[in-house]
C-alpha positions as CSV (number, residue, x, y, z in Angstrom):
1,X,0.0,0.0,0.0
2,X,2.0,3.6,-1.4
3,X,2.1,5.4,2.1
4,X,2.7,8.8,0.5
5,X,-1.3,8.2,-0.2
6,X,-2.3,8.7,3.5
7,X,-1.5,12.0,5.4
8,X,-3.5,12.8,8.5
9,X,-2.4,16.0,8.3
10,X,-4.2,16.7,5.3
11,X,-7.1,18.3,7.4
12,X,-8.9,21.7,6.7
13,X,-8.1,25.0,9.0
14,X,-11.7,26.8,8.3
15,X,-10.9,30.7,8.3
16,X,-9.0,29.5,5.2
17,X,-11.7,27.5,3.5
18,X,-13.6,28.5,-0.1
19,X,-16.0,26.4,-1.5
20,X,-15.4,25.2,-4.9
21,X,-16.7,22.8,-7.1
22,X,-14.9,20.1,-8.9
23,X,-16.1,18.2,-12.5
24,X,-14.8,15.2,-14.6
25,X,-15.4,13.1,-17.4
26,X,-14.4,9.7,-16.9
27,X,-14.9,7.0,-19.4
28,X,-16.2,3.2,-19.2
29,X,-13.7,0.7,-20.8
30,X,-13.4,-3.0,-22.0
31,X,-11.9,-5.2,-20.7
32,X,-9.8,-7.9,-23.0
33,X,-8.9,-10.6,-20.4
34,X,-10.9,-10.2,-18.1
35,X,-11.1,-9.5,-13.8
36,X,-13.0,-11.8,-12.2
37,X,-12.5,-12.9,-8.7
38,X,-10.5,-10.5,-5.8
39,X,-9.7,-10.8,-2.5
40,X,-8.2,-8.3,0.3
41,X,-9.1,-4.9,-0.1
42,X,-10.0,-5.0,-3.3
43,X,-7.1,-6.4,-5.5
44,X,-7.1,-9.0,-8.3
45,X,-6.8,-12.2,-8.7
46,X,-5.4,-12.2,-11.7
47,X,-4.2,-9.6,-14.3
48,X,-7.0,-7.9,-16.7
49,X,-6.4,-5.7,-19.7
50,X,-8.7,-3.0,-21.6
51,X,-9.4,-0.5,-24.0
52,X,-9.9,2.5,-22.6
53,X,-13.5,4.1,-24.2
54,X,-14.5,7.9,-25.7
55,X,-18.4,8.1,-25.9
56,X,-19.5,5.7,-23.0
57,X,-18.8,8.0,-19.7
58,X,-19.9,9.1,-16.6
59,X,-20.0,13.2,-15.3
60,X,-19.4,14.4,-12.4
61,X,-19.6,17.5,-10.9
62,X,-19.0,17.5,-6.7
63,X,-19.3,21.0,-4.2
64,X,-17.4,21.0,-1.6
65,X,-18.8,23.0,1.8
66,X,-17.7,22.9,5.1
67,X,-20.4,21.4,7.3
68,X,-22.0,22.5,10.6
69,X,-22.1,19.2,12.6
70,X,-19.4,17.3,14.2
71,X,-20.3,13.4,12.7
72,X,-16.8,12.2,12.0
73,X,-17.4,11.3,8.6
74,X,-18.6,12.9,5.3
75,X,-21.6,14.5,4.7
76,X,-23.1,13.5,0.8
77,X,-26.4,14.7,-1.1
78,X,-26.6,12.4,-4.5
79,X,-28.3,13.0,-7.4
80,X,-28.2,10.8,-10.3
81,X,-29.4,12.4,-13.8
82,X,-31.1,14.9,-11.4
83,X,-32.9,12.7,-9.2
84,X,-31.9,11.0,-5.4
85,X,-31.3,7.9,-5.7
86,X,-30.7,6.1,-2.2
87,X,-29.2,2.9,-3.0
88,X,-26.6,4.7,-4.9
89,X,-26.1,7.3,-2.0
90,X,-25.2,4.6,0.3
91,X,-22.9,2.9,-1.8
92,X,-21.2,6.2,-2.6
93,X,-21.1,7.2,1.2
94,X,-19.8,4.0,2.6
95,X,-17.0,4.7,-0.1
96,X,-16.6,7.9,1.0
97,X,-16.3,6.6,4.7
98,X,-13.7,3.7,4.1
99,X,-11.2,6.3,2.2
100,X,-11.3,9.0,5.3
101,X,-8.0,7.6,6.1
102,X,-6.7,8.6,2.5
103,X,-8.4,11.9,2.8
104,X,-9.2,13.1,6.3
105,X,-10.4,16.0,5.2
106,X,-13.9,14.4,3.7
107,X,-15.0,14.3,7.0
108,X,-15.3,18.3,7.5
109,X,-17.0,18.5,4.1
110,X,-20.9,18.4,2.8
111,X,-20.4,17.2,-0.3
112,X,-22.8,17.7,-3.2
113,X,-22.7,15.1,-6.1
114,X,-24.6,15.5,-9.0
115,X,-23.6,12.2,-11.6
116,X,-25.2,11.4,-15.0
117,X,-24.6,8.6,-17.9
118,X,-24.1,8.5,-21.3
119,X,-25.4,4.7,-21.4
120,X,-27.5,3.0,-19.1
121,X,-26.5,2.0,-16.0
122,X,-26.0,-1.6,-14.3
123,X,-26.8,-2.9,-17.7
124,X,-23.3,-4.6,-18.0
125,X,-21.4,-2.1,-19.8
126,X,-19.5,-1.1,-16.5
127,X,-21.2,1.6,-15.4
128,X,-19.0,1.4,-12.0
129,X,-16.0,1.5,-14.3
130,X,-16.7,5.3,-15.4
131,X,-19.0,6.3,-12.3
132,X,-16.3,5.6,-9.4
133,X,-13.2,6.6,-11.7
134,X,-15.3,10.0,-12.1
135,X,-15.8,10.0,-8.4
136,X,-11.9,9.1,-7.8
137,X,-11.0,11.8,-10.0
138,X,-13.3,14.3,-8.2
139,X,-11.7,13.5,-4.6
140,X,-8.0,13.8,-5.7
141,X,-8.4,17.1,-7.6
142,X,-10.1,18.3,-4.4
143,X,-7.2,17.2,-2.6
144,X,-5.1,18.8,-5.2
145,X,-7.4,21.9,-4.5
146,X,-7.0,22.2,-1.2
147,X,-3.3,21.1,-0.2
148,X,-1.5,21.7,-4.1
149,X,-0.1,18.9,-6.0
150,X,1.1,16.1,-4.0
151,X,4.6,15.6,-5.3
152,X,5.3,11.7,-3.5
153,X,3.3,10.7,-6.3
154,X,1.6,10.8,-9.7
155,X,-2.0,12.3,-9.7
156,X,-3.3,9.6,-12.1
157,X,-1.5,6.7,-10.3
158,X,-3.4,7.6,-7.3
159,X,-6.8,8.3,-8.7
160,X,-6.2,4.5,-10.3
161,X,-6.0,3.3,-6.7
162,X,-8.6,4.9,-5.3
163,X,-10.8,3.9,-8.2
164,X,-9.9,0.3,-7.7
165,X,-11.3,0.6,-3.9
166,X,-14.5,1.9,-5.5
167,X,-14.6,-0.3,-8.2
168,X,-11.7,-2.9,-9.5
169,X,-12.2,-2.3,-13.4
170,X,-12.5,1.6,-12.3
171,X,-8.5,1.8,-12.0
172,X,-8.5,1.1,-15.9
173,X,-10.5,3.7,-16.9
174,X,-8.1,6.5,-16.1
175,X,-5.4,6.6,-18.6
176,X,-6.1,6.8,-22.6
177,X,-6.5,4.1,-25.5
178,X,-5.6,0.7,-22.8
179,X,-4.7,0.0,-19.6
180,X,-3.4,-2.8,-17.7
181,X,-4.6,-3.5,-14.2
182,X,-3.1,-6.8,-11.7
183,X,0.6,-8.1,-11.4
184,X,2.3,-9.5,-14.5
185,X,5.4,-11.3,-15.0
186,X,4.8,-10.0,-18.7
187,X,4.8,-5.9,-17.1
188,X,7.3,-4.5,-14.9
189,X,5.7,-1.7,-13.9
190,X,2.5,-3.8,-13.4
191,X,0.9,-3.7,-10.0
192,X,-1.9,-5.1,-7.8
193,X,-2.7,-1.9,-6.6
194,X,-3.3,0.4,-9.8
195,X,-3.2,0.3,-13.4
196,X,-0.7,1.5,-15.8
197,X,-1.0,2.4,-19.1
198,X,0.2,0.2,-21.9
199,X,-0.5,2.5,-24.6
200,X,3.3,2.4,-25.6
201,X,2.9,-0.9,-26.2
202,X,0.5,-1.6,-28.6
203,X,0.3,-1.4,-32.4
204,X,-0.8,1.7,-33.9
205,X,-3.8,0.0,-35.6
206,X,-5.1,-0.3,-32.0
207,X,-5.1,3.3,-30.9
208,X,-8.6,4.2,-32.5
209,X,-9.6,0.5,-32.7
210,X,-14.2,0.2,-32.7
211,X,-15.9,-0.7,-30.2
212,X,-19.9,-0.6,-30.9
213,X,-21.9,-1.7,-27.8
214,X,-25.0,-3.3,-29.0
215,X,-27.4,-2.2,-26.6
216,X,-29.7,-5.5,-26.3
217,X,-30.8,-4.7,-22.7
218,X,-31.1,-1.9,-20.6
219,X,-32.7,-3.5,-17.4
220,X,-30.2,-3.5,-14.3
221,X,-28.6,-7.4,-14.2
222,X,-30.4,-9.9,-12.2
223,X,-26.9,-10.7,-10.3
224,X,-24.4,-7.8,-9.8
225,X,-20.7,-7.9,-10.5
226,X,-19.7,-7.8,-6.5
227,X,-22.0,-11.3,-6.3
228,X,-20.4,-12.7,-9.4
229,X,-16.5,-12.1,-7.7
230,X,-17.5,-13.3,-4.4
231,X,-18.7,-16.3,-6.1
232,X,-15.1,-17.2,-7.3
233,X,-14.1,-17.8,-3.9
234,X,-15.9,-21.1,-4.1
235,X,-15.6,-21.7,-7.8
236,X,-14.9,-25.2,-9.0
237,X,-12.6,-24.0,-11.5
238,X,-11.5,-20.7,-9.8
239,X,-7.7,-22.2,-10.1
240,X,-7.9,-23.0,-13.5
241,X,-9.4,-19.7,-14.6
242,X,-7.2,-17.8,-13.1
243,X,-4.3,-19.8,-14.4
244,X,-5.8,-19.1,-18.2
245,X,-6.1,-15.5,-17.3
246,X,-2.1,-15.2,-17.5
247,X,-1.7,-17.6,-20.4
248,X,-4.0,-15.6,-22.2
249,X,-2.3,-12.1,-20.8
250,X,1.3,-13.5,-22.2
251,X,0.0,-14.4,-25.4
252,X,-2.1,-11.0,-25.7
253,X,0.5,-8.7,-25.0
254,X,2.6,-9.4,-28.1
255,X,-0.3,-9.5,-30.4
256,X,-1.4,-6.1,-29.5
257,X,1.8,-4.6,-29.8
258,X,2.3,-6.4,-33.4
259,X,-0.7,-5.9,-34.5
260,X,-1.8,-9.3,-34.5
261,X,-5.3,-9.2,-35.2
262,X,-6.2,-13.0,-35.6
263,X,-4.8,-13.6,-32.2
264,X,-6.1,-10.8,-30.4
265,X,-9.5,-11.7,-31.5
266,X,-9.7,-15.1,-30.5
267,X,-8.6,-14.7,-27.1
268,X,-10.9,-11.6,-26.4
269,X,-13.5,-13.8,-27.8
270,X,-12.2,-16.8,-25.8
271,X,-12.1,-14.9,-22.6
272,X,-15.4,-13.4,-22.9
273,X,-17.1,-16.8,-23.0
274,X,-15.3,-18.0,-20.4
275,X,-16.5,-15.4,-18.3
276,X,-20.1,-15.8,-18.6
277,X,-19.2,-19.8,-18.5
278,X,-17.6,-19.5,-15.2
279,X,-21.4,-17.6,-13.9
280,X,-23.1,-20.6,-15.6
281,X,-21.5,-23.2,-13.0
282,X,-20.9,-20.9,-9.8
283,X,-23.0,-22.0,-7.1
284,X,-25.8,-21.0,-7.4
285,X,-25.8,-20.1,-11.4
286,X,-27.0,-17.6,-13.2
287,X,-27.4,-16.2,-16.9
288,X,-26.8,-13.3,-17.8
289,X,-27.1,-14.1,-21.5
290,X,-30.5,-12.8,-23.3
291,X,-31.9,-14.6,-26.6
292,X,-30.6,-12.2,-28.2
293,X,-27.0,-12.2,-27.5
294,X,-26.7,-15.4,-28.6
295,X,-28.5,-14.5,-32.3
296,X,-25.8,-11.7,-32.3
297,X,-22.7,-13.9,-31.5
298,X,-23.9,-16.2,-33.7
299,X,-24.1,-13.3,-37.1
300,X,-21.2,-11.8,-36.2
301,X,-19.4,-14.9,-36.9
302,X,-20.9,-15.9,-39.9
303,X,-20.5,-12.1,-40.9
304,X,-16.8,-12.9,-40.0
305,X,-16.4,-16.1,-41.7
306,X,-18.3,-14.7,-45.2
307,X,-16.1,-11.4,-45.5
308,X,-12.9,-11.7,-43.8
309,X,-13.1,-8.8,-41.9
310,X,-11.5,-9.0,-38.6
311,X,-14.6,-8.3,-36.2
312,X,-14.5,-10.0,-32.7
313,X,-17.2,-9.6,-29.8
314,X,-16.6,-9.5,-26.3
315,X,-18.9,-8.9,-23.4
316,X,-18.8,-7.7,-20.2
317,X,-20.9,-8.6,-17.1
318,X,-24.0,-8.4,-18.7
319,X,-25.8,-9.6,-22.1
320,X,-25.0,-6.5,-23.9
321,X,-21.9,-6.9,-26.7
322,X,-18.9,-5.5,-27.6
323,X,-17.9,-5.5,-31.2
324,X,-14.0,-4.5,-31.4
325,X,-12.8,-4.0,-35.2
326,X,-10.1,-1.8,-37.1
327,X,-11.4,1.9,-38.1
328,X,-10.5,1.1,-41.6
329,X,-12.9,-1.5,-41.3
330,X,-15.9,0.8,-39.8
331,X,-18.1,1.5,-43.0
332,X,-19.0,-2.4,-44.1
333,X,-18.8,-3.4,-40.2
334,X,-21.2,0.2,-39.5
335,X,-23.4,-1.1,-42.4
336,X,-23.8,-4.9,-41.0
337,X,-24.6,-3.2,-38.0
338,X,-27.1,-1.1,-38.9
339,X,-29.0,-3.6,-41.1
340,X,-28.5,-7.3,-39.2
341,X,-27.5,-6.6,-35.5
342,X,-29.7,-2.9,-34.6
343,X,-32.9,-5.0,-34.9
344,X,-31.5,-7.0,-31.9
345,X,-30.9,-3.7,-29.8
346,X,-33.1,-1.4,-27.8
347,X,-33.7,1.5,-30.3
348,X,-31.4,4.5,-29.8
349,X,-29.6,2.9,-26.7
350,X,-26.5,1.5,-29.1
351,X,-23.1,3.6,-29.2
352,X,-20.8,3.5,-31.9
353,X,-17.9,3.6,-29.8
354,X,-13.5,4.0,-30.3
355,X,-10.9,3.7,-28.0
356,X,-10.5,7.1,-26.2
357,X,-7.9,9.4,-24.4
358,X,-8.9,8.7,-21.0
359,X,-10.6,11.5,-18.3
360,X,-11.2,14.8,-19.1
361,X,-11.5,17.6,-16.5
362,X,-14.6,19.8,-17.1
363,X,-15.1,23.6,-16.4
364,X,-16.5,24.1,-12.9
């Protein structure tokens, strides 16, 4: 744990206090190999990799006040797309509450938090990946606000590890185009703790690679992502998985940063199966699949198989799905989209998505 992240002398002297109000842009992102399974505080049991998204993101725009009662802990209002929303209040002041040792100052604050989507949320297209990477960013440029740059250590390597304790695939979602998230023998710099970006290694043809989510269901998931990981604890096949995880990390690696797009397709492919095979014998099991994923899979690969063209799915926690393909490639893939695949999909819910530069800080 980096201890130049705690400082309990980080603490507010009130005749020198100014409100303010802090806003980011924080982006969802895909993963390739994917986390599943974590113990501790929140680390991983094995490595994950993603792409880092543009037009699937979360806003947020937090106040900061000083507040007139003497509770130890942080005082939150939430509003979600302009409406309270108490199961997402608790969640977010729980969070708040565990990280008072990283910032001791939350707990002199009423904070104000006002959070909206671009995509729907707790559909499966990590909506905790943007939301509490937002959220992260929000609490370490208030820091920064307060107390100036902290110079022990990078601002974005800390906002990765306070997104992880928010959210695991959060830490991903701070740095542009992909990201790298879990100790690898394949990484150096590669850590348990917080993601690095890996944007130096991969092929050019990657850095404004597709990714269409094909919205196919907006409803929240019958069985969140925090069940799902807890259930790996128990897993029949927890070893294994995890032990294909880093084969399939080793062997992704040198694809992406060749260019390899026959290899990297198969194993995002691969791993995204695997995923939603390891929910379908957990104990107890669960689908998350709809009819309509599987009709999708299913034309995407004759699609594949008829043309040539290097399109691969992937999913995340949820039934919606990924398409991933070369921009070169986005008017016939656009085109089998719009005519074979958009009848699957919730009307005007789809996003024709690329990889993206990572958070953007908004005008207060």
């Amino acid at each position: 744990m980096p201890n130049s992240y705690f400082s309990k002398d980080k603490v507010i002297h009130s005749p020198d206090f100014t409100p303010f109000t802090v806003s980011w842009k924080s982006p969802s992102n895909i993963a390739l190999v994917k986390y599943w399974g974590k113990h501790g505080r929140q680390l991983p049991t094995n490595p994950s990799i993603s792409f880092t998204l543009s037009e699937a993101h979360t806003t947020i725009e937090m106040s900061c006040e000083l507040k007139d009662d003497s509770e130890n802990q942080p005082s939150l209002n939430f509003f979600f797309e302009g409406e309270k929303k108490p199961n997402f209040e608790k969640r977010i002041q729980s969070f708040l509450n565990s990280v008072s040792d990283i910032f001791p100052f939350l707990r002199q604050l009423q904070l104000n938090i006002h959070s909206s989507n671009s995509f729907p949320h707790s559909s499966g297209i990590a909506s905790s990946a943007s939301s509490m990477s937002a959220l992260a960013l929000a609490l370490c440029d208030a820091e920064k606000n307060l107390f100036g740059e902290d110079e022990r250590s990078s601002f974005f390597q800390k906002v990765s590890y306070v997104s992880r304790l928010a959210s695991g695939s959060a830490c991903r979602s701070v740095y542009p185009v992909a990201a790298l998230w879990g100790f690898s023998r394949e990484l150096n710099s590669s850590s348990d703790e917080y993601a690095v970006p890996v944007l130096d290694h991969l092929h050019p043809v990657f850095h404004n690679f597709k990714d269409t989510i094909l919205v196919l269901s907006d409803q929240a998931k019958a069985v969140s992502s925090s069940a799902g990981h807890s259930l790996m604890e128990v897993h029949p096949f927890a070893k294994t998985r995890f032990e294909l995880a880093n084969k399939n990390l080793a062997q992704l690696l040198p694809a992406l940063k060749k260019g390899d797009l026959e290899t990297m397709g198969k194993i995002v492919e691969n791993e995204a199966l695997m995923l939603h095979a390891l929910m379908l014998t957990s104990n107890p099991n669960y689908i998350l699949f709809e009819p309509a994923t599987i009709a999708v899979i299913k034309k995407v690969r004759a699609f594949r198989a008829d043309t040539g063209i290097p399109v691969w799915f992937t999913l995340d926690a949820g039934p919606n799905v990924h398409l991933l393909y070369p921009s070169e490639e986005a008017l016939k893939v656009d085109s089998f989209i719009e005519d074979q695949l958009l009848p699957h999909c919730i009307p005007g819910k789809s996003i024709f998505d690329s990889c993206g530069q990572g958070p953007e800080k908004l005008n207060s």
